[in-house]
Structures are given as structure tokens and as C-alpha cells.
C-alpha positions in Angstrom: -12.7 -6.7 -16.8 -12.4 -6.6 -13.2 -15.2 -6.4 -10.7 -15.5 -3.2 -8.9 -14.4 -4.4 -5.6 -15.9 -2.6 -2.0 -14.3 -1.1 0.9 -15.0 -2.4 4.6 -18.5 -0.8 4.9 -19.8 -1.6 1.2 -18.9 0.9 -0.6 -17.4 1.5 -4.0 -13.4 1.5 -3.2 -12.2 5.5 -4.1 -8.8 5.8 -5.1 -6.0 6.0 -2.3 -3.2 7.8 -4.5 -2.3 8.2 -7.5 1.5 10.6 -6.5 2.2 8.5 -5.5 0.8 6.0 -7.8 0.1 3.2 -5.3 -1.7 -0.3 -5.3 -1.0 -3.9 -6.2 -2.1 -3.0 -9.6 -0.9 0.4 -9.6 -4.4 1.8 -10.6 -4.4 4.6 -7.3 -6.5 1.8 -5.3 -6.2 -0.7 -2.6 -7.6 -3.4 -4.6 -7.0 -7.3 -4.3 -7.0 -10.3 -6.9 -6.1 -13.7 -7.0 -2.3 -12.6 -8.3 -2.2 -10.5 -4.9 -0.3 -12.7 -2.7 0.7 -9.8 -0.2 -3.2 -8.8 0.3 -2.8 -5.2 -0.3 -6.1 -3.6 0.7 -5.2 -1.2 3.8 -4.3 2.0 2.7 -2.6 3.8 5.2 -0.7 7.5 5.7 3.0 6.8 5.7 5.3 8.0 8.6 8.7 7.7 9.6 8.1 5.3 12.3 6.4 3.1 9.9 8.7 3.7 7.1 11.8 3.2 9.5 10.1 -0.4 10.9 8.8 -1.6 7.0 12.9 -1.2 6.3 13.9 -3.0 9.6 11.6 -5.8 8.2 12.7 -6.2 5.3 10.4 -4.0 3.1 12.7 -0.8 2.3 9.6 1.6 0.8 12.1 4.7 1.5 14.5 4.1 -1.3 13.4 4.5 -4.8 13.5 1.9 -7.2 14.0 3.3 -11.0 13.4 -0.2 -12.5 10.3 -0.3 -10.9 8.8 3.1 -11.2 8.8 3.5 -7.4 9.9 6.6 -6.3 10.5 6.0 -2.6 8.3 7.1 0.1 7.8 9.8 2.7 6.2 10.4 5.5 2.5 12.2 4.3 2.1 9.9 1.3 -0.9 7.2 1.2 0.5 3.5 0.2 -1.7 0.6 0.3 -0.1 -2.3 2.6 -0.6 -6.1 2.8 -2.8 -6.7 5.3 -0.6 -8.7 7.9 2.2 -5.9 7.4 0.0 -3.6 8.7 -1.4 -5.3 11.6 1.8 -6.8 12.4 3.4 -3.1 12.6 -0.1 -1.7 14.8 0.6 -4.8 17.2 4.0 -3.8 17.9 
């Protein structure tokens, strides 16, 4: 069973999305674990620009991925990133 895990302030974590269903673990929360190379604890409102750069890097999260269960994403949904993603994209 896994520890409930806390946001940046203490706090129980509250789910980020569930449509879409996001999260390492795709449980709806921004939650970490040892199996969680990426670090995937910033959950973050999707837009173009971001979507547009993710794809430039490397990380296409517009195009859906049936094998996966990912349905793409749009600008408006809430994703949890990896933590150096995201700072790497606010740096830019």
C-alpha cells in the first residue's frame, strides 16, 4: 500500500485529472515512487506553446497513443510533468 504522499505546503496531494487520466501511475495524481525515474510531481495546465516545445523535445504529448491508453493532449487539460521538463521549458 502506498503512503499518501504531500504536496509542496504539506498537504494531502488532491487529484490533478482524471480526463484526462494523468500521473506516473495513472491514479489522477502527481505522485512519485522509486519506479518514477522522470519525477512526475508538477502538475501543470497544458498549452500549445508547451505542447508545441514537449514535441520539439522529443516528448510528443499531442498525438494519441492507442497502445497506451493516451489520448493525446490539448491545450486546457492538467498533465503531471517530470520535474526537469518543466523547469527546463519555464527557463526557456
Amino acid at each position: 500500500m502506498k503512503n499518501q504522499q504531500k504536496n509542496v505546503f504539506g498537504a494531502n496531494l488532491e487529484i490533478a485529472s482524471s480526463n484526462p487520466l494523468t500521473g506516473f501511475y495513472r491514479d489522477g495524481f502527481c505522485s512519485t515512487g522509486d519506479d518514477d525515474d522522470g519525477i512526475h510531481v508538477v502538475a501543470a495546465v497544458m498549452t500549445d506553446a508547451f505542447l508545441n516545445y514537449s514535441k520539439a523535445m522529443g516528448n510528443d504529448l499531442i498525438t494519441p497513443n492507442l497502445n497506451y491508453g493516451f489520448p493525446g493532449l490539448k491545450s486546457g487539460d492538467i498533465w503531471c510533468l517530470c520535474a526537469k521538463r518543466y523547469k527546463e521549458a519555464f527557463d526557456k
